[in-house]
C-alpha positions in Angstrom: 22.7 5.8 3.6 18.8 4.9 3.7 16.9 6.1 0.4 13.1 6.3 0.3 10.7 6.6 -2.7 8.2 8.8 -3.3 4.7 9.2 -2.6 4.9 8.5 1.0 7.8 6.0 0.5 5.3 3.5 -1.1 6.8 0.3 -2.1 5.5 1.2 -5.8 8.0 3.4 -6.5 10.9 1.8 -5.1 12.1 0.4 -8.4 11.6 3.9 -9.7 15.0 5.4 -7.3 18.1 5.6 -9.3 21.5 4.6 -7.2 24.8 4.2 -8.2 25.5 1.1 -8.7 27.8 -1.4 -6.6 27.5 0.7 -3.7 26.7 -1.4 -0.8 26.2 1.4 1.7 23.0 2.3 0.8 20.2 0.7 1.8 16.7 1.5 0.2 13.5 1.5 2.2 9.7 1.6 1.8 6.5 1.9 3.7 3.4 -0.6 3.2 0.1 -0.3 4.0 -1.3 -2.4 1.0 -4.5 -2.3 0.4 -5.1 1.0 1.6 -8.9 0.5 2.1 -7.8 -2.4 5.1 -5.1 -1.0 6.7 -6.6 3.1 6.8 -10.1 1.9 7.4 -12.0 5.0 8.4 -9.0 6.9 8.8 -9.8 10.5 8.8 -7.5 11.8 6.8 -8.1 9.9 4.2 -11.0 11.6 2.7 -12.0 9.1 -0.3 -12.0 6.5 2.3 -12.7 7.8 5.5 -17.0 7.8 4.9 -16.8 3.7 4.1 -18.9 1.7 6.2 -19.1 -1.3 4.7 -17.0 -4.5 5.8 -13.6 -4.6 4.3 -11.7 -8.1 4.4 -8.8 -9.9 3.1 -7.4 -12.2 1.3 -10.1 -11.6 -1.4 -11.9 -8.8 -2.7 -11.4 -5.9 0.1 -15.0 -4.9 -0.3 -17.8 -6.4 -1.9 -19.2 -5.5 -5.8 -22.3 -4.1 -4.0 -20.7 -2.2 -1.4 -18.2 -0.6 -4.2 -21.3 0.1 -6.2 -22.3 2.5 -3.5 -19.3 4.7 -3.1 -18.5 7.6 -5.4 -17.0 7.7 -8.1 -14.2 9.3 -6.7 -13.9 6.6 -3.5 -14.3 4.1 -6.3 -11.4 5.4 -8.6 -9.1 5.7 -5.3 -9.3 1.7 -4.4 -9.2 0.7 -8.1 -6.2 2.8 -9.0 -4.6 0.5 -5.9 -6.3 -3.0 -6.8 -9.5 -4.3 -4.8 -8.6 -8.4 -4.6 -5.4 -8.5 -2.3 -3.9 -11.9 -1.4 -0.3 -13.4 -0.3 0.7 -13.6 -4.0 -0.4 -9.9 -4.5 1.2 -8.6 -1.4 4.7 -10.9 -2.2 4.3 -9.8 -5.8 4.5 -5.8 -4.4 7.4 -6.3 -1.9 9.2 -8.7 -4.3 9.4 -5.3 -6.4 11.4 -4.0 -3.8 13.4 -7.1 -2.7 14.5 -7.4 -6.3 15.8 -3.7 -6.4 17.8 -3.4 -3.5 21.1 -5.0 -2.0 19.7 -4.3 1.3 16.5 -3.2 2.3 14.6 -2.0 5.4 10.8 -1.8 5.9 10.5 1.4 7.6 6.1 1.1 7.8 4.2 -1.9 7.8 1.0 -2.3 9.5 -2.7 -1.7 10.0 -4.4 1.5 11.6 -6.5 0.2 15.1 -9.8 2.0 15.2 -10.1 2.2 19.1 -13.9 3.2 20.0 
């Protein structure tokens, strides 16, 4: 049996799922897009981020202090409440979260959004 979390199946909450324990047919899963601001750059239906122009990078800060200055407040809150520096050690720490939870464990997600022009 595969069992997601919730909120989109986001690797946050995968230490949140309760399963029995010793049962070694289940296998727990997540999706991860981490940070959000890279990997759903313009995206459209991302409303608090869709609007943002200005570069986005990684490893490092995924926008710049003076960029994030410019944004609301609301696009602001939305990449703070994720984090804005992502590195390897971030992105290990998040899925280790996971790896540590689970028996067995299958990334259903991971991956970046191409904008085509």
């Amino acid at each position: 049996m595969v069992i997601g979390s919730n909120l989109w199946n986001n690797v946050t909450q995968v230490p949140l799922i309760e399963v029995p324990a010793n049962d070694k047919n289940i296998i727990l899963t997540f999706n991860f897009y981490n940070p959000h601001l890279l990997t759903h750059y313009q995206a459209s239906w991302q409303s608090l981020l869709a609007h943002i122009t200005a570069p986005v990078q990684y490893p490092g800060p995924t926008i710049s202090d003076t960029d994030f200055q410019l944004l609301s407040e609301a696009s602001q809150k939305a990449i703070d409440n994720e984090g804005r520096t992502f590195d390897k050690a971030k992105i290990k720490a998040l899925i280790g979260q996971a790896v540590s939870r689970a028996r067995r464990l299958w990334v259903w997600r991971y991956g970046v959004r191409i904008r085509l022009l």
